[in-house]
C-alpha positions as CSV (number, residue, x, y, z in Angstrom):
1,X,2.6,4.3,-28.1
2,X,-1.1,4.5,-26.4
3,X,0.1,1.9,-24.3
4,X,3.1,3.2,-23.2
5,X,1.0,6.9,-22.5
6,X,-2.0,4.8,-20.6
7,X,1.0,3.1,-17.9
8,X,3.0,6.6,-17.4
9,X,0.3,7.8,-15.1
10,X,0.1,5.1,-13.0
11,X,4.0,4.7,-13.3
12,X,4.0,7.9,-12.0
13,X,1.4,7.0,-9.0
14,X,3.3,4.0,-7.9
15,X,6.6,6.2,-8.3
16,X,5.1,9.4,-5.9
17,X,3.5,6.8,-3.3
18,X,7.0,4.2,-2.8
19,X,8.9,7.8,-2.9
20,X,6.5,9.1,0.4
21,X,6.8,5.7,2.1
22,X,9.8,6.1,4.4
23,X,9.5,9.6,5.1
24,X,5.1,8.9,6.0
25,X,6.5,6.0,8.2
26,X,9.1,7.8,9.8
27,X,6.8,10.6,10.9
28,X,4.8,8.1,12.2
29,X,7.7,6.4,14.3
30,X,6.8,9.0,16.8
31,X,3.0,8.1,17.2
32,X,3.9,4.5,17.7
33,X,6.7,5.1,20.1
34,X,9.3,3.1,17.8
35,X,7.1,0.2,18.2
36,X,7.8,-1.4,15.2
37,X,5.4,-4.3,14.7
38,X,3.0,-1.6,15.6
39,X,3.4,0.1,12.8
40,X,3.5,-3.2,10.6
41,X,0.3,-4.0,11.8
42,X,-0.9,-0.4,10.2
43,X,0.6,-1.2,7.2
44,X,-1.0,-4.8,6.7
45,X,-4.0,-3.3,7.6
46,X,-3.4,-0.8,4.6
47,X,-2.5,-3.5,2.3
48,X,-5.7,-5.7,3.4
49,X,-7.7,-2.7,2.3
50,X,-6.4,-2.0,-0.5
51,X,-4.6,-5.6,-1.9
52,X,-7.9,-7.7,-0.5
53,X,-11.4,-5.4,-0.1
54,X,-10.7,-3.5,-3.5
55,X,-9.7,-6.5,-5.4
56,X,-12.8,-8.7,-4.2
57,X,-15.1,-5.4,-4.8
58,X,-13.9,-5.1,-8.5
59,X,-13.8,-9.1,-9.4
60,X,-17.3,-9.3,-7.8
61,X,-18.3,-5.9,-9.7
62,X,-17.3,-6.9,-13.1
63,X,-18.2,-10.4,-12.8
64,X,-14.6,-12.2,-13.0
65,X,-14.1,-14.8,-11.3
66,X,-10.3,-15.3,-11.8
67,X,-8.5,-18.2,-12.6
68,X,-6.6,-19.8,-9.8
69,X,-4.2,-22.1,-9.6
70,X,-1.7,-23.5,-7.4
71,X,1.2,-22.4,-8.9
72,X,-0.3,-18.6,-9.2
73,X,-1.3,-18.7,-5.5
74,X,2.4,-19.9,-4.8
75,X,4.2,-17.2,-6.6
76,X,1.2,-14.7,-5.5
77,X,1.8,-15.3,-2.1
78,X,6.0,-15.4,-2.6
79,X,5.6,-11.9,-3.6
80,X,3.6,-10.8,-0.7
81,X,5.6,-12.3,1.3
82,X,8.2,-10.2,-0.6
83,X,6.7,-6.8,0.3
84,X,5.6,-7.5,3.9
85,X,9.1,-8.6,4.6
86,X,10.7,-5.5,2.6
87,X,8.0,-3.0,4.5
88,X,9.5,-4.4,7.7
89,X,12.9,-4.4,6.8
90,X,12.4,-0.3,5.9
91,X,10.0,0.2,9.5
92,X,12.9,-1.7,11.7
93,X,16.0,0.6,10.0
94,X,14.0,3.8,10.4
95,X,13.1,2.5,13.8
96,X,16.5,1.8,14.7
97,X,17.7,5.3,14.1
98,X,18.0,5.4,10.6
99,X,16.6,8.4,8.3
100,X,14.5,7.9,5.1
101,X,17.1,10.8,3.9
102,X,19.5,7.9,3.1
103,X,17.5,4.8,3.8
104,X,15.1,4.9,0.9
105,X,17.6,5.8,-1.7
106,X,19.7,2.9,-1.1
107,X,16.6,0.8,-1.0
108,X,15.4,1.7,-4.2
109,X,19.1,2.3,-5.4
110,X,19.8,-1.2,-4.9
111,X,16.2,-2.9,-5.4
112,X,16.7,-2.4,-9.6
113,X,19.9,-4.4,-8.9
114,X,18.6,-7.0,-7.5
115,X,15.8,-6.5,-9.5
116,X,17.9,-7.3,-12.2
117,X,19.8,-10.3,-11.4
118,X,16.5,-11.9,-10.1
119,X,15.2,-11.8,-13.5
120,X,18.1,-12.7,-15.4
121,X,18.0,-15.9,-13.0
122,X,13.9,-16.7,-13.7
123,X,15.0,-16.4,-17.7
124,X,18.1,-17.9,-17.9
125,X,19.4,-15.1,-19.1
126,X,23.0,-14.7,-17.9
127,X,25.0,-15.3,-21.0
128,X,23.5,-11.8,-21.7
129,X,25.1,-10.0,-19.5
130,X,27.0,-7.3,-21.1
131,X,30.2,-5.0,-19.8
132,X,27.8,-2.1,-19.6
133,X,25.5,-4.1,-17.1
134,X,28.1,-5.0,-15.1
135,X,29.4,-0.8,-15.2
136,X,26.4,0.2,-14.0
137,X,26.1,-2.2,-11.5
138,X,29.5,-0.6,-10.1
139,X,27.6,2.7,-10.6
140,X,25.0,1.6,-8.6
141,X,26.9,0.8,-5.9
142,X,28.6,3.9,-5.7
143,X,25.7,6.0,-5.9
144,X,24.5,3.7,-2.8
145,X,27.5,4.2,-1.1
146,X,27.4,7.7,-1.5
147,X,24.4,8.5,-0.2
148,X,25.2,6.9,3.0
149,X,28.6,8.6,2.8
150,X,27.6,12.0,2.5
151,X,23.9,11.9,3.9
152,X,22.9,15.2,5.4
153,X,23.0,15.8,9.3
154,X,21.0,17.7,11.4
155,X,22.5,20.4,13.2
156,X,23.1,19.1,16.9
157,X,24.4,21.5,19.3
158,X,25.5,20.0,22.9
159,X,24.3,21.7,26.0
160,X,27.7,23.3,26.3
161,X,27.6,25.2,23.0
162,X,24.6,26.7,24.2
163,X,25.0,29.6,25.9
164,X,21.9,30.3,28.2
165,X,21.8,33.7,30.2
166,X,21.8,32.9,34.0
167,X,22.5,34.4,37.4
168,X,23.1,33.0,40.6
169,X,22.8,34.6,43.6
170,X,26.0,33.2,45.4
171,X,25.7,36.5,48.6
172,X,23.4,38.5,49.8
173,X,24.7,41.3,52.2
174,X,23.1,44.0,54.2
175,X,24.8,47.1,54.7
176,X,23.2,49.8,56.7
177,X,23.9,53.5,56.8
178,X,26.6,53.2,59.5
179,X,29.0,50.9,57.3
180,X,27.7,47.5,59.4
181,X,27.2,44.4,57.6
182,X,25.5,41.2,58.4
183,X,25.3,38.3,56.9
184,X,22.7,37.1,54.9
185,X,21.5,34.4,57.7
186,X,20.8,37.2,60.0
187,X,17.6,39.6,59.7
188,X,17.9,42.7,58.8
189,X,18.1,45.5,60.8
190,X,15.3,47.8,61.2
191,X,16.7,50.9,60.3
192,X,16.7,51.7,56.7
193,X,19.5,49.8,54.8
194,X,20.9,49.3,51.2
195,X,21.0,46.0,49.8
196,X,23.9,45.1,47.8
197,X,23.6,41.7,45.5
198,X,26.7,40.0,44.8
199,X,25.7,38.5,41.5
200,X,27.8,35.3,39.9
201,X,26.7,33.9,36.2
């Protein structure tokens, strides 16, 4: 039980920060112009900071020296390799017109699938596979499905729904007291004279 209450908060850390990833990167789609290996390069910086600097810091700190190996660093660097290529799978479908409104829950819809199956794989585990795995793997796929299906869309009204108040000044006549007109290419006579705007819009 203390070990289950000693993970939840930092369950709950990695939950609020991979739930702010695609809508923080999508704001910052407009700083970078849609460059995305621009904004790659922000993130590895991010992840050198906090996957290399800290790490060295606290080993160093506490005195641990670790115990590498070759297979370690191979699987180590597998799942990096892992997350860098997932963080620019997300940054090249947001920059490609795609929303974090729908993007990220199908990512994280369908990562726990895959999830999943990867680890029944690594433990030989597939003669465990019940009915109700494979329901809510259909489940899964629905829910996915659905939220692409029925994602929320901005409202986008087209220049011709707008209705912007304009005139245009299509005649410009000049009547004088005797009834005379000219036309609006001609100056105008000297003697006092009402001007009449013929107004279009």
């Amino acid at each position: 039980m203390r070990g289950i209450l000693t993970a939840i908060p930092f369950a709950l850390i990695t939950v609020i920060c991979w739930g702010s990833y695609g809508p923080v990167l999508h704001h910052g789609k407009e700083g970078m112009r849609g460059n995305a290996w621009a904004q790659l390069l922000c993130v590895g910086l991010s992840y050198f900071i906090i996957t290399v600097i800290v790490p060295i810091y606290i080993l160093k700190t506490k005195g641990e020296q670790g115990a590498f190996s070759t297979r370690g660093v191979r699987w180590g660097l597998g799942a990096g390799a892992c997350g860098a290529l997932g963080a620019l799978g997300i940054i090249t479908a947001l920059t490609n017109g795609g929303s974090p409104v729908y993007v990220m829950p199908i990512v994280f819809g369908c990562a726990p699938v895959v999830n999943t199956f990867v680890s029944i794989w690594m433990g030989k585990l597939f003669d465990k596979m019940t009915p109700g795995f494979y329901l809510g793997i259909i489940l899964v796929a629905l829910g996915a499905a659905g939220v692409f299906a029925f994602k929320p869309k901005a409202d986008t009204a087209s220049a011709a729904d707008l209705v912007t108040p304009q005139s245009v000044i299509t005649q410009v006549i000049f009547s004088d007291a005797d009834g005379g007109g000219s036309n609006s290419t001609q100056a105008p006579p000297k003697a006092p004279a009402n001007i009449f705007l013929i107004v279009g819009g």
